[in-house]
KOLMARDREN-231592 format. One record per residue (C-alpha): z, x, y. Coordinates in Angstrom, 1 decimal. Each point is the difference from the previous one (the first is absolute). Example, Ala and Ser with C-alpha at 12.3 -4.5 7.8 and 13.67 -1.06 7.14 Angstrom:
<pts>
(pt (7.8,12.3,-4.5)),
(pt (-0.7,1.4,3.4)),
</pts>
This chain:
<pts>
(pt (80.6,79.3,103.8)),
(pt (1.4,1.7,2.9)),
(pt (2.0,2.8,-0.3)),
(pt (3.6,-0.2,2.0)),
(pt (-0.7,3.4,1.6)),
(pt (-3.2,-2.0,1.6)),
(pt (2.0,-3.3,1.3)),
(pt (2.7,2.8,1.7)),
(pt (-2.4,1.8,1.6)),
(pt (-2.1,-3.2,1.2)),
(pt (3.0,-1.7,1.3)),
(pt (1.5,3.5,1.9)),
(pt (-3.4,0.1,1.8)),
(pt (0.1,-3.9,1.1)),
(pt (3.2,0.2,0.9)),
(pt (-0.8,3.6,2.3)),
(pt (-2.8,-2.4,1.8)),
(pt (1.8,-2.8,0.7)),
(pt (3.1,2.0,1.3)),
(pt (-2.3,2.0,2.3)),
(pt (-1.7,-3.2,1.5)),
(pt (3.0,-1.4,0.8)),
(pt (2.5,2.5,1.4)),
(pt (0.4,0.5,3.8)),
(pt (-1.1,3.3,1.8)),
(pt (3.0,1.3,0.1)),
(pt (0.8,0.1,-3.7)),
(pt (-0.3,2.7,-2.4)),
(pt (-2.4,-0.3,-2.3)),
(pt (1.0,-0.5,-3.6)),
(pt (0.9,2.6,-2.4)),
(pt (-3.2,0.0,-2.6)),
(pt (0.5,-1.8,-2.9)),
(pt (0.4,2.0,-3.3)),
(pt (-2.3,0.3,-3.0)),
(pt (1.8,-0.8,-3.1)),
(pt (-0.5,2.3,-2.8)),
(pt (1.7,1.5,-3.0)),
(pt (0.2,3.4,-0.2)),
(pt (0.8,3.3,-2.8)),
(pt (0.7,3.2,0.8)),
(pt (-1.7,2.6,-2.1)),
(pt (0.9,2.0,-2.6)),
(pt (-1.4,2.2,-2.9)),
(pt (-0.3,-0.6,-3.6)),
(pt (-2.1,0.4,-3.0)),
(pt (-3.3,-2.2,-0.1)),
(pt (-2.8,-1.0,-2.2)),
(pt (-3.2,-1.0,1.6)),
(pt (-2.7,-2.3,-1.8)),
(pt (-3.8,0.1,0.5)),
(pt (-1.2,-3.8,0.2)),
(pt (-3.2,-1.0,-2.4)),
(pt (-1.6,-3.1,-1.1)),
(pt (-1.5,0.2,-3.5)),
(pt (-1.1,-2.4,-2.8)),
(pt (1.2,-0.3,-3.6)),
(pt (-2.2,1.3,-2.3)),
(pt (0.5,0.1,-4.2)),
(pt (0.5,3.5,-1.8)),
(pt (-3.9,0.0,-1.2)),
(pt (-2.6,-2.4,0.6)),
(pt (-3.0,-1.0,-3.0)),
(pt (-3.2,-1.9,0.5)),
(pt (-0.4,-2.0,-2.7)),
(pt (-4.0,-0.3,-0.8)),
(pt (-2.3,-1.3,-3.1)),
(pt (-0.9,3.3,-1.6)),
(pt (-3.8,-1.5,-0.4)),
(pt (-1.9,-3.2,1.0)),
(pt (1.1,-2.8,-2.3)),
(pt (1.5,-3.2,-0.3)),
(pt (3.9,-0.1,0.6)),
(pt (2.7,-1.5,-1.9)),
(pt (3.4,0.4,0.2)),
(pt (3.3,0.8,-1.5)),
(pt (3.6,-1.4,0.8)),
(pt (-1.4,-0.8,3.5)),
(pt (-2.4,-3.4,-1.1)),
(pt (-2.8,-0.9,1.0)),
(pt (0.9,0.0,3.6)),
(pt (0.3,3.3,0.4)),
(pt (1.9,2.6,1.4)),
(pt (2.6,-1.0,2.3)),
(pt (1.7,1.5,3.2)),
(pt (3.5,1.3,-0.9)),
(pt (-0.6,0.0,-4.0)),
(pt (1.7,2.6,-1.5)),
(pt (-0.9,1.6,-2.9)),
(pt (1.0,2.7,-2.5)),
(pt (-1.7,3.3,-0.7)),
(pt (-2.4,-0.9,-3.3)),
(pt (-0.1,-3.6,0.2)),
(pt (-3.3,-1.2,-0.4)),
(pt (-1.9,-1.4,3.6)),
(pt (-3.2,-1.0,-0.8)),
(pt (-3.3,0.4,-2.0)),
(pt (-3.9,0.5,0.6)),
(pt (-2.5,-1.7,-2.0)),
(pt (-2.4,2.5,0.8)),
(pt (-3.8,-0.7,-1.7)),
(pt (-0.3,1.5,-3.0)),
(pt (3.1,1.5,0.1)),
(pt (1.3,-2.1,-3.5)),
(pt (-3.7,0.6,-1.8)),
(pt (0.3,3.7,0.8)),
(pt (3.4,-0.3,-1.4)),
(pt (-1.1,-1.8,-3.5)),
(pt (-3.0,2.1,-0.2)),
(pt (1.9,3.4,-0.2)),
(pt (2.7,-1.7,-2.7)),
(pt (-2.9,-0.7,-2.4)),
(pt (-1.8,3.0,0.2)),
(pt (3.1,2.2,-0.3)),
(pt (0.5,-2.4,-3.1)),
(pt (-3.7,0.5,-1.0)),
(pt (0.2,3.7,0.1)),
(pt (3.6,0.1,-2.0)),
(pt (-1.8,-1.7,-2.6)),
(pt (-3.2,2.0,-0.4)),
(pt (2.5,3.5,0.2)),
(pt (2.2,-1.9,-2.9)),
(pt (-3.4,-0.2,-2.2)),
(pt (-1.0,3.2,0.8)),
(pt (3.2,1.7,-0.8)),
(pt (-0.7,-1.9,-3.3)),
(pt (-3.1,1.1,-1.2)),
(pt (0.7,3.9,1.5)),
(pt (2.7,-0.2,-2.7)),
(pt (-2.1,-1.2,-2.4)),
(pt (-3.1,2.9,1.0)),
(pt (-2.6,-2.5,0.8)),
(pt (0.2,0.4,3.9)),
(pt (-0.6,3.5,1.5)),
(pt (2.7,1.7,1.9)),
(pt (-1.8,-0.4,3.2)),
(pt (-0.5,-3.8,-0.1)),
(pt (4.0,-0.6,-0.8)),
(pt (0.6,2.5,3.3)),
(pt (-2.8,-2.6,2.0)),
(pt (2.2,-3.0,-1.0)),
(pt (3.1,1.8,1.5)),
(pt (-1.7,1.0,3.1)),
(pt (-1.1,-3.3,0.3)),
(pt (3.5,-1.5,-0.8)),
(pt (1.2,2.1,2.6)),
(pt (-1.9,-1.3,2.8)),
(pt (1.1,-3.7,-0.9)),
(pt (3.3,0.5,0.3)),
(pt (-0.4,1.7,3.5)),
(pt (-2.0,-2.7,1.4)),
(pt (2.6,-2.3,-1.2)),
(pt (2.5,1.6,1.7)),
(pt (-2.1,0.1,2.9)),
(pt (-1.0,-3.7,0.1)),
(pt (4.2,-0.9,-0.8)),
(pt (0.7,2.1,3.0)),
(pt (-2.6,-2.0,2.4)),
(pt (1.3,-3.5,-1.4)),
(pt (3.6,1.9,0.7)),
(pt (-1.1,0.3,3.3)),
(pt (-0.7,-3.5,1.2)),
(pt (3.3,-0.9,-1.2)),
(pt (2.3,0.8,2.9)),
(pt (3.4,0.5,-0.2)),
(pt (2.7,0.9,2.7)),
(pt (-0.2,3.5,1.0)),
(pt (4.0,-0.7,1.3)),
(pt (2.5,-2.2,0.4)),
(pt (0.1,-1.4,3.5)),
(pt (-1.0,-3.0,2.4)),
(pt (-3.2,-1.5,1.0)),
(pt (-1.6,-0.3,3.3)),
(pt (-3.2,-2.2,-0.5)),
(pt (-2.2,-1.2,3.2)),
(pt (-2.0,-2.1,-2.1)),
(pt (0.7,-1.4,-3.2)),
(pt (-3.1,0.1,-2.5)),
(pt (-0.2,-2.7,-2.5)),
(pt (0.0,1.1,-3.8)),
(pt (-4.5,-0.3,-1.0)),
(pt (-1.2,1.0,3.5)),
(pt (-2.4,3.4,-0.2)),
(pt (1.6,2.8,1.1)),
(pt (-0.9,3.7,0.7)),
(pt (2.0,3.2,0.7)),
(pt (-0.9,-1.0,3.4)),
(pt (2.3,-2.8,0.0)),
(pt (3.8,0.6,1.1)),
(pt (2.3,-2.2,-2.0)),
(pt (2.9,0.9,1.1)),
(pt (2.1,3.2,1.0)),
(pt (3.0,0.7,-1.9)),
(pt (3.1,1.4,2.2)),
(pt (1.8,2.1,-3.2)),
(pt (4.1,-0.3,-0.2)),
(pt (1.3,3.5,1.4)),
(pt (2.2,0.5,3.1)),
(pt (-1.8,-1.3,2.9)),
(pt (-1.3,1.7,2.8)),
(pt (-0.7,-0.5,3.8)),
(pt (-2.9,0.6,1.7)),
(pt (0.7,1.4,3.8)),
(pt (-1.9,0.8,3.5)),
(pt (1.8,3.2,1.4)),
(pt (-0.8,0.3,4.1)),
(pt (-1.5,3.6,-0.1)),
(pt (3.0,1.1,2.5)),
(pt (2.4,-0.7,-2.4)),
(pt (-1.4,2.4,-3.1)),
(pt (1.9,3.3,0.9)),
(pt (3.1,-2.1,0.0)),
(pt (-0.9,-1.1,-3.5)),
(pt (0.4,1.7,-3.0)),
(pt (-0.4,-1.0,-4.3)),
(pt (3.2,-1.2,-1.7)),
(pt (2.0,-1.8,3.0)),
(pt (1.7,-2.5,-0.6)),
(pt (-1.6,-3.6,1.3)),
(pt (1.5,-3.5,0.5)),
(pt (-1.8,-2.9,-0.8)),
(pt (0.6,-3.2,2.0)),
(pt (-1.6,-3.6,0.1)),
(pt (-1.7,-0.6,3.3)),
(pt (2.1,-0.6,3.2)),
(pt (3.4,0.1,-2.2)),
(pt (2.5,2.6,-0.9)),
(pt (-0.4,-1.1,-3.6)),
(pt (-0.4,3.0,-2.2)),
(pt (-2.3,-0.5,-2.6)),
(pt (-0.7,3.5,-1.6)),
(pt (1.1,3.2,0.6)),
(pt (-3.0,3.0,-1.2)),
(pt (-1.0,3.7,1.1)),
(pt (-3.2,0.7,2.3)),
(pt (-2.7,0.9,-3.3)),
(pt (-2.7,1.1,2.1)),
(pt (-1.0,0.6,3.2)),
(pt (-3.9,0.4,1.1)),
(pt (-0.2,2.9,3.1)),
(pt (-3.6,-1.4,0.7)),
(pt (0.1,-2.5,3.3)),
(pt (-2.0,-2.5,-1.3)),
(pt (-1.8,-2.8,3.1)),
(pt (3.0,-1.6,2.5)),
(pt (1.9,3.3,-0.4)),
(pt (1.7,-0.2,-3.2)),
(pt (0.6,1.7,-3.4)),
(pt (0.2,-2.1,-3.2)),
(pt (3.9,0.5,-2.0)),
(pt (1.5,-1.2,-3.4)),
(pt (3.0,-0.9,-0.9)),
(pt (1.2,-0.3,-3.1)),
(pt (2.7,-2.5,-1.0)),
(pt (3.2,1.8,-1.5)),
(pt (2.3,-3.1,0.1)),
(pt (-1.4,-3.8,-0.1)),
(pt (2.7,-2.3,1.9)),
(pt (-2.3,-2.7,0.9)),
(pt (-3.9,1.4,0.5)),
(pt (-1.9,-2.2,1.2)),
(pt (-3.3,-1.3,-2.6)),
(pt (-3.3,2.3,0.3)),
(pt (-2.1,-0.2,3.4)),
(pt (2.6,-1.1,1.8)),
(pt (2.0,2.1,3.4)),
(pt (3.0,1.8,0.3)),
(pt (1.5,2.2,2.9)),
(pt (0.8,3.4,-1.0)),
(pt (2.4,2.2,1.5)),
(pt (-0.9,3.7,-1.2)),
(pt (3.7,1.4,0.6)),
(pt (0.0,3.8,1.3)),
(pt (2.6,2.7,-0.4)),
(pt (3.5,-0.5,1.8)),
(pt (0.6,1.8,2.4)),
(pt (3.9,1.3,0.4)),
(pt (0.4,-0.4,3.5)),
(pt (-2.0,-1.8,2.6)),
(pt (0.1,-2.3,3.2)),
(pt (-0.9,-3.7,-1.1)),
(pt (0.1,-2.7,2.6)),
(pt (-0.6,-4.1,-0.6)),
(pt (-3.7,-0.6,-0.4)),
(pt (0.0,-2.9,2.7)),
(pt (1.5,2.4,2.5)),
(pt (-3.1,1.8,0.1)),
(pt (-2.0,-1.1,3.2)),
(pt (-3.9,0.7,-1.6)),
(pt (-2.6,-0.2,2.9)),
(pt (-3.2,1.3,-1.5)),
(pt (0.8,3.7,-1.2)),
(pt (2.8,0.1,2.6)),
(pt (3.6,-0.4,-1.9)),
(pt (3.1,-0.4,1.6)),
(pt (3.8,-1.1,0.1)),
(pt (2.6,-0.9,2.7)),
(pt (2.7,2.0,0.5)),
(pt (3.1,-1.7,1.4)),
(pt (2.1,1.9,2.6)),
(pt (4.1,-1.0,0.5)),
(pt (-0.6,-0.4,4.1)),
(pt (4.3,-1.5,0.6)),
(pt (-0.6,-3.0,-1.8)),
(pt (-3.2,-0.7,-0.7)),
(pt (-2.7,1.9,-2.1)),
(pt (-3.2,0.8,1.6)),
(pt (-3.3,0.7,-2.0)),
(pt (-2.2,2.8,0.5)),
(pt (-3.5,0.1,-2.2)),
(pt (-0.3,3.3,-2.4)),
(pt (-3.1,0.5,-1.4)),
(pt (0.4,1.4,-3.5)),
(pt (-1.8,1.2,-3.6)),
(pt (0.0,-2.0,-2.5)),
(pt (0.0,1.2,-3.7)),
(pt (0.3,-1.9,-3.2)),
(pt (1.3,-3.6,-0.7)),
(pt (1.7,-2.1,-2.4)),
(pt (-0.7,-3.4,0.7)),
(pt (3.0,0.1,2.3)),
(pt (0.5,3.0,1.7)),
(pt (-2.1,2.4,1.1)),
(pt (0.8,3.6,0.3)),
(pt (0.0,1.7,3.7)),
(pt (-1.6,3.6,-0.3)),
(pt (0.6,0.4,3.9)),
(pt (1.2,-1.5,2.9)),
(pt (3.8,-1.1,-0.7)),
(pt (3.1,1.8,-0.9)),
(pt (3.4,-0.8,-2.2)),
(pt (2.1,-2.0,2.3)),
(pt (-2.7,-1.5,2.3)),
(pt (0.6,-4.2,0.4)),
(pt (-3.5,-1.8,-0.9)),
(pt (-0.8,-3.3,0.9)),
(pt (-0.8,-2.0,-2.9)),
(pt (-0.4,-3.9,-0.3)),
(pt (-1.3,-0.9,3.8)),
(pt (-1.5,3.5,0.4)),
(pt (-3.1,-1.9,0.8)),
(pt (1.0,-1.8,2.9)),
(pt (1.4,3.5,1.5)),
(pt (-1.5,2.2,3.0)),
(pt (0.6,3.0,1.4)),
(pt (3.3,-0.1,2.4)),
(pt (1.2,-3.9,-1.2)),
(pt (3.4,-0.6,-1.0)),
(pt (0.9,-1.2,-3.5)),
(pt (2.8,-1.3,-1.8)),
(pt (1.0,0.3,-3.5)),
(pt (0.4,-3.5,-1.1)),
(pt (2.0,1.6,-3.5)),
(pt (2.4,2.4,2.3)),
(pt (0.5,-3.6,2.4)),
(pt (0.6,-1.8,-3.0)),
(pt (2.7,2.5,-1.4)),
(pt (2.0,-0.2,3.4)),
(pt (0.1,-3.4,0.3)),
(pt (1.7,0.0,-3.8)),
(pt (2.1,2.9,0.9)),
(pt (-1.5,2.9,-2.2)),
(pt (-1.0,3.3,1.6)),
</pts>
């Protein structure tokens, strides 16, 4: 849609050509038209500039969830079908089993010779008591005893460890389900378990923004291209390596959920830095940006009118808004703001606000 600043400024120029083609040589030419604008006259104040980051959602801590050996699967409260993408589970809840070869023999093997060897230490305690077995072979029995029981324990333990429970509670992210009686191998990824825990944000920082940057400030969390605040949190940590495209690698950590967003998916950041008690802040879309050239116009009272001058000036931090002026302006200067894009040096411009109020009587 055009903008009304445009159609003023189209129609003053039309109307400039079609006066000049038509007047005789002996009339003045036409006073030049004026640029509308708004305007603000500025002032000091405190401010709180933002760093601007894009980052990702990422859960508190992330588990691979993998068949302990190579085996046959089966399946828990899940089914047959398998793990499922957003499945949430609790910490201890059993996920699946492997029917690993041998694994059950091994298992029934060490029970009846631990069973074996209980019995042949029962009957030699016996006949030591009744001095018809020597000393020695009663102590043989209990050495042999012995051993059962620890390879019992040992073969428990393996079985144990083909039955695989839920290291936490959490929620599933599964690429590919795998159907319960497939062979499987620690090899195979089942599925990664995102555990509960305040949730994090994974961020790009442009390597000329570190130094401003520092652990523990405060960050907003927004959904993409809205001022919807989702999550406020505190900058975790911050990589100083530059990694390849110029940046370093931050984490945020999540102090207060509002509305995050699930797992894997994008939020804009706003890493907030510390207020400053007095500085120059001017509209952001009064800035004129040409390349690394920044500048503003500044309106002079010439009788009547206001004419704008171009002033180049330093820009320091921003807050989505504003944008702090570290040089270039003073307190009581007149900026152009809404039209400052249509200006030039030495045109004359009119404050369609300051018109407005006139016409309705205010000063």
């Amino acid at each position: 849609m055009v903008r009304k600043p445009q159609i003023l400024v189209a129609a003053a120029t039309l109307l400039m050509l079609t006066a000049s083609a038509c007047r005789r040589p002996d009339q003045k030419p036409p006073k030049p038209a004026k640029v509308p604008i708004t305007s603000e006259v500025v002032a000091e104040g405190p401010f709180q500039a933002g760093v601007p980051l894009l980052g990702r959602v990422t859960p508190h801590q992330r588990i691979e969830i993998r068949p302990p050996a190579t085996g046959r699967i089966s399946y828990g409260a899940s089914g047959a079908g398998g793990f499922r993408a957003g499945q949430q589970v609790k910490r201890g809840e059993l996920l699946f089993r492997i029917e690993s070869p041998g694994s059950g023999l091994a298992l029934a093997e060490a029970e009846l010779a631990a069973k074996a060897a209980e019995t042949e230490l029962a009957r030699a305690q016996k006949g030591a008591e009744a001095g018809i077995l020597p000393q020695a072979e009663l102590e043989a029995r209990q050495i042999d005893a012995e051993l059962a029981t620890q390879r019992l324990v040992k073969a428990r333990l393996e079985h144990e460890r083909l039955t695989v429970r839920a290291p936490a509670s959490g929620t599933f992210k599964v690429e590919r389900s795998v159907v319960a009686g497939t062979e499987v191998g620690p090899d195979t990824l089942l599925a990664e378990l995102a555990g509960d825990g305040a949730a994090r944000v994974e961020a790009w920082v442009p390597a000329g923004e570190l130094r401003r940057l520092t652990l523990g400030l405060t960050v907003e969390c927004r959904l993409p291209g809205t001022d919807t605040l989702v999550g406020l949190g505190e900058l975790a940590e911050l990589s100083q390596e530059v990694e390849d495209g110029g940046v370093s690698r931050a984490v945020v950590s999540i102090v207060q959920n509002l509305a995050m967003p699930r797992y894997g998916e994008g939020v804009e950041l706003r890493v907030l830095l510390p207020e400053v008690p007095s500085a120059i802040t001017v509209p952001a879309r009064s800035v004129i940006r040409n390349g690394h050239v920044t500048s503003v116009f500044v309106l002079e009272k010439v009788g009547k009118s206001l004419r704008a001058g171009a002033r180049l000036v330093q820009l320091g931090g921003e807050d989505g808004e504003r944008v702090e002026i570290l040089d270039g302006l003073k307190v009581g200067d007149r900026i152009a703001v809404e039209g400052a894009e249509y200006l030039a040096d030495g045109l004359i411009a009119q404050d369609v606000d300051q018109a407005e109020k006139k016409k309705k009587g205010r000063p």
